[in-house]
C-alpha positions in Angstrom: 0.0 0.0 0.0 1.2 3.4 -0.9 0.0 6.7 0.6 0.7 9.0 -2.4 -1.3 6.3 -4.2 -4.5 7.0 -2.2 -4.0 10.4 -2.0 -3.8 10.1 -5.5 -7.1 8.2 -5.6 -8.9 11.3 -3.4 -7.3 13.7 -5.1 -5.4 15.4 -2.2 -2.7 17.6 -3.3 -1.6 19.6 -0.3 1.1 18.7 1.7 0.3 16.3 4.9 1.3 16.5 8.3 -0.3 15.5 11.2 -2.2 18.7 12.1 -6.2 19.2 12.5 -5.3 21.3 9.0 -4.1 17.8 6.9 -7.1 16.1 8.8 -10.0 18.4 8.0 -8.6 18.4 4.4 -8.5 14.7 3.9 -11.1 14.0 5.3 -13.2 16.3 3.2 -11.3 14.9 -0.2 -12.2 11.1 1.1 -15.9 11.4 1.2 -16.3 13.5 -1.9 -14.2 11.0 -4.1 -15.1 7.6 -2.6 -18.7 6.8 -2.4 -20.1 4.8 0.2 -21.8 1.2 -1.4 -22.4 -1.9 -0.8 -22.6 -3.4 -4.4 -20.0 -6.7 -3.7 -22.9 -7.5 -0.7 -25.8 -7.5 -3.4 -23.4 -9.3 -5.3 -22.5 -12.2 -3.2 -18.9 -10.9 -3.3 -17.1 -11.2 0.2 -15.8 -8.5 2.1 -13.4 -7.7 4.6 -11.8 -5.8 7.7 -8.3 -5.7 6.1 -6.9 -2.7 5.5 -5.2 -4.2 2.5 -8.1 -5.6 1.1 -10.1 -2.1 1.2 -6.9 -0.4 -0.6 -7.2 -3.1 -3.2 -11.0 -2.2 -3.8 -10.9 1.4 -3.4 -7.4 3.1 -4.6 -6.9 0.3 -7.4 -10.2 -0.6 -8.3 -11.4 3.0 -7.8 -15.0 1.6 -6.0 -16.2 2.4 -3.0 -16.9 0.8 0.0 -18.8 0.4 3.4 -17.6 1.2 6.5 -15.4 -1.4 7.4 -13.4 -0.9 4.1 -13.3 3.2 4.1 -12.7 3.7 7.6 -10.0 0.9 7.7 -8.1 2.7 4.5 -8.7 5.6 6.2 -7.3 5.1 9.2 -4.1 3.5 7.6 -3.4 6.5 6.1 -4.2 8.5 8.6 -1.8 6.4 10.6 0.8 7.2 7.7 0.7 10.3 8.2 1.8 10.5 11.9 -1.4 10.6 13.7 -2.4 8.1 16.1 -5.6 6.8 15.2 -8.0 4.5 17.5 -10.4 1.9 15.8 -13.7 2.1 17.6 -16.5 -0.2 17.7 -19.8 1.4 17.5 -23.5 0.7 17.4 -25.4 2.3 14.6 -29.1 2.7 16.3 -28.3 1.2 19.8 -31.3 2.8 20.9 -33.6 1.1 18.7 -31.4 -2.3 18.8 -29.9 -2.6 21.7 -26.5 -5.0 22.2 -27.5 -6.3 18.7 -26.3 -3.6 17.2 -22.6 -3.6 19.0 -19.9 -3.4 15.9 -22.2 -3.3 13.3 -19.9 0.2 13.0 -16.3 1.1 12.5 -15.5 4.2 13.2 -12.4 6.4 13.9 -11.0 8.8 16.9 -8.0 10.4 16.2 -5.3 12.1 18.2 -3.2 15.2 16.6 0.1 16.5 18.3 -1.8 19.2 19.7 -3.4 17.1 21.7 -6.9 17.4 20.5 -9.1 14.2 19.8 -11.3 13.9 17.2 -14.3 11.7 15.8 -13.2 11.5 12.0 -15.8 8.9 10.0 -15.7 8.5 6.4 -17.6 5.2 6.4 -21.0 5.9 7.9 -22.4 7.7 4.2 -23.7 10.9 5.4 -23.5 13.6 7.5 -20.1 14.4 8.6 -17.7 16.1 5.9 -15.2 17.4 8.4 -13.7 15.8 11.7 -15.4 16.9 15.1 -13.8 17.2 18.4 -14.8 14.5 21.2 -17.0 17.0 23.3 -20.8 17.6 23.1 -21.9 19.9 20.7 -23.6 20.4 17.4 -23.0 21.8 13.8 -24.1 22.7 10.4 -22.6 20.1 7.8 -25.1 21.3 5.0 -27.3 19.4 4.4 -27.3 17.9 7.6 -27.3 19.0 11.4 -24.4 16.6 13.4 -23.4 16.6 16.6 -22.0 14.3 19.1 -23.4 13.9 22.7 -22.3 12.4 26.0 -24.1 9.3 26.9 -23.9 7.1 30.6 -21.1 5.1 31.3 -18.6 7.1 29.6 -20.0 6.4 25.9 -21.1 9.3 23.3 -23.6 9.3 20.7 -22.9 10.9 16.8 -26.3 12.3 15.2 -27.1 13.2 12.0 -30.6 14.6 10.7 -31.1 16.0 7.1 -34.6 17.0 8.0 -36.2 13.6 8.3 -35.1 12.5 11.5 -31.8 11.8 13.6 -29.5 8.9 12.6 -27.2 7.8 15.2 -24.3 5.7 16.5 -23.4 4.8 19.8 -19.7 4.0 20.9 -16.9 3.7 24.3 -13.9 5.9 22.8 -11.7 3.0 22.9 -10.0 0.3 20.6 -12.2 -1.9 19.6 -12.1 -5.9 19.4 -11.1 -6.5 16.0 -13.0 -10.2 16.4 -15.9 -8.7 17.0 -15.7 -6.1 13.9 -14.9 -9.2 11.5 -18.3 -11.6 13.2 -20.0 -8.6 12.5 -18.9 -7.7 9.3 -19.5 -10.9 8.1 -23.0 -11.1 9.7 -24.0 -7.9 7.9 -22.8 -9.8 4.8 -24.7 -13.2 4.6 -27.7 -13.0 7.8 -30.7 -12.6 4.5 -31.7 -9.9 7.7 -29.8 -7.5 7.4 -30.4 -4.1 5.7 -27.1 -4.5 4.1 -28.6 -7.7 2.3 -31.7 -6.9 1.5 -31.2 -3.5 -0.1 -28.8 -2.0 -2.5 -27.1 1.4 -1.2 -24.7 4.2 -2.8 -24.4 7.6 -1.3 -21.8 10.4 -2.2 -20.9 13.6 -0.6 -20.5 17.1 -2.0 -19.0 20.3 0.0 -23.0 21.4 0.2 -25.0 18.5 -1.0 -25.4 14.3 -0.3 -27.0 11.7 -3.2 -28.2 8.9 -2.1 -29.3 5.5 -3.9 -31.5 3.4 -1.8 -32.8 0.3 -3.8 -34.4 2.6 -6.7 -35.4 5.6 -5.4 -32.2 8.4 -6.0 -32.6 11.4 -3.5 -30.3 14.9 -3.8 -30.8 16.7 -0.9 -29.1 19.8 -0.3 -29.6 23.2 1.4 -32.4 24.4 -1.2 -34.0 21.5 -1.0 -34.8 17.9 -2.1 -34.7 16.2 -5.6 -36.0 12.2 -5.8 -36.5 10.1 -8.9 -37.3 6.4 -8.7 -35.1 4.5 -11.3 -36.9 2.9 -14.2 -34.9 0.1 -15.8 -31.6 -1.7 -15.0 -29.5 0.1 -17.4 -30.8 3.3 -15.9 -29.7 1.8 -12.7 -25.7 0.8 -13.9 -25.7 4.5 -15.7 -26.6 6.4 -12.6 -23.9 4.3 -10.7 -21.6 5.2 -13.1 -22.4 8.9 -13.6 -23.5 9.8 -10.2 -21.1 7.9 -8.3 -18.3 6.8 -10.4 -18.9 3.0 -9.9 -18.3 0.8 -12.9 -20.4 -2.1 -11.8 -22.5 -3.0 -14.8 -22.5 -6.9 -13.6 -25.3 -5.3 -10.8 -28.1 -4.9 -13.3 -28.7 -8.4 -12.4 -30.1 -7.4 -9.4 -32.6 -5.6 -10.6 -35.4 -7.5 -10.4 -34.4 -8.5 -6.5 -34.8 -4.6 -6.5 -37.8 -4.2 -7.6 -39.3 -6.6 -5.5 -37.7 -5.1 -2.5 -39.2 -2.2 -3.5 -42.4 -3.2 -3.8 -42.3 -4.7 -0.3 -41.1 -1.3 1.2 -43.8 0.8 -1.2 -46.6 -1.2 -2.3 -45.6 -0.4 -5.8 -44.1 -2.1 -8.7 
């Protein structure tokens, strides 16, 4: 693995150092240029916690990933760089799922000479487009309202809410067990349960805007407003991967009718 090489792949030209300057900056190229998918799920592919394996995928392969595969690169590189970076367990919608949802997350905290620490996710699709210090508080990252808030028992929650509702993940800002990140990363793989499973995602993020392929409904939401088509046909599907998110997956017009019929369970509609 090279860093000039994924730097490269983000298109971040600046210098880097490990300052909160190099980190707000990479960060913001990562989740512009790498969208966040889950095509090799729908695909049967398997996937991985390895570092290597996500460089593979998303520097050579130019694809995205989820977050086991963009916050594992990104942390690498990170690590590169001279920061010290913490991988972190979390629990997307603890409050909803409870200890199910324990490393169904990865996540990153990172440390800058300063001595600042930091939440900096590029894996979780949305909200975030710059890193936030570990402290309570809340922000404008347009489209979306994010924050972070202290929880009991020493753990914090991360929100997001475009206007719809808050999203969250829990987490205990420490390393996590890399055992349990792989059972879970393979359980959101192959249970036929999980979300990851039964529907197709792609999201992409712009300095004021986020895209967002659920299934076949595309929504652009930004701070004027909201824009949502529902896709028509299979090769509309493989060209708005391709145009909108810069994934050349045409192999995942097969899925399209497992699509449709997941959409038709979620809408009533065909």
């Amino acid at each position: 693995m090279q860093l000039g090489q994924y730097l490269q792949r983000i298109g971040y030209r600046d210098a880097v150092r490990p300052d909160i300057d190099t980190l707000r900056g990479v960060l913001r190229a990562h989740v512009c240029a790498v969208p966040f998918e889950n095509l090799d799920v729908q695909l049967g592919r398997p996937l991985t916690t390895a570092a290597g394996d996500a460089y593979d995928k998303i520097v050579r392969r130019r694809r995205g990933g989820w977050c086991y595969e963009q916050n594992g690169l990104f942390g690498w590189a990170l690590s590169e760089m001279g920061f010290n970076v913490t991988r972190v367990a979390a629990a997307v919608m603890r409050n909803e799922m409870g200890d199910a949802a324990n490393a169904n997350h990865l996540t990153l905290l990172v440390r800058e000479p300063e001595g600042g620490t930091f939440l900096a996710d590029v894996g979780f699709g949305g909200g975030l487009f710059e890193p936030i210090p570990l402290a309570a508080g809340d922000a404008w990252h347009d489209p979306f309202r994010i924050g972070l808030r202290s929880l009991d028992n020493g753990h914090w929650q991360f929100w997001e809410d475009a206007g719809d509702g808050e999203f969250s993940y829990d987490f205990s800002p420490e390393a996590a067990s890399e055992a349990a990140l792989a059972r879970k990363c393979e359980s959101l793989q192959t249970d036929p349960q999980s979300s990851f499973v039964l529907n197709l995602v792609a999201q992409i993020r712009g300095p004021d805007q986020h895209i967002s392929l659920r299934g076949r409904v595309l929504t652009q939401r930004s701070a004027s407003g909201e824009q949502v088509t529902t896709l028509g046909s299979a090769d509309q599907l493989v060209q708005v991967l391709a145009s909108v998110f810069g994934l050349d997956v045409p192999e995942i017009g097969a899925c399209w009718p497992r699509i449709l019929e997941r959409h038709a369970q979620l809408f009533g509609e065909n």
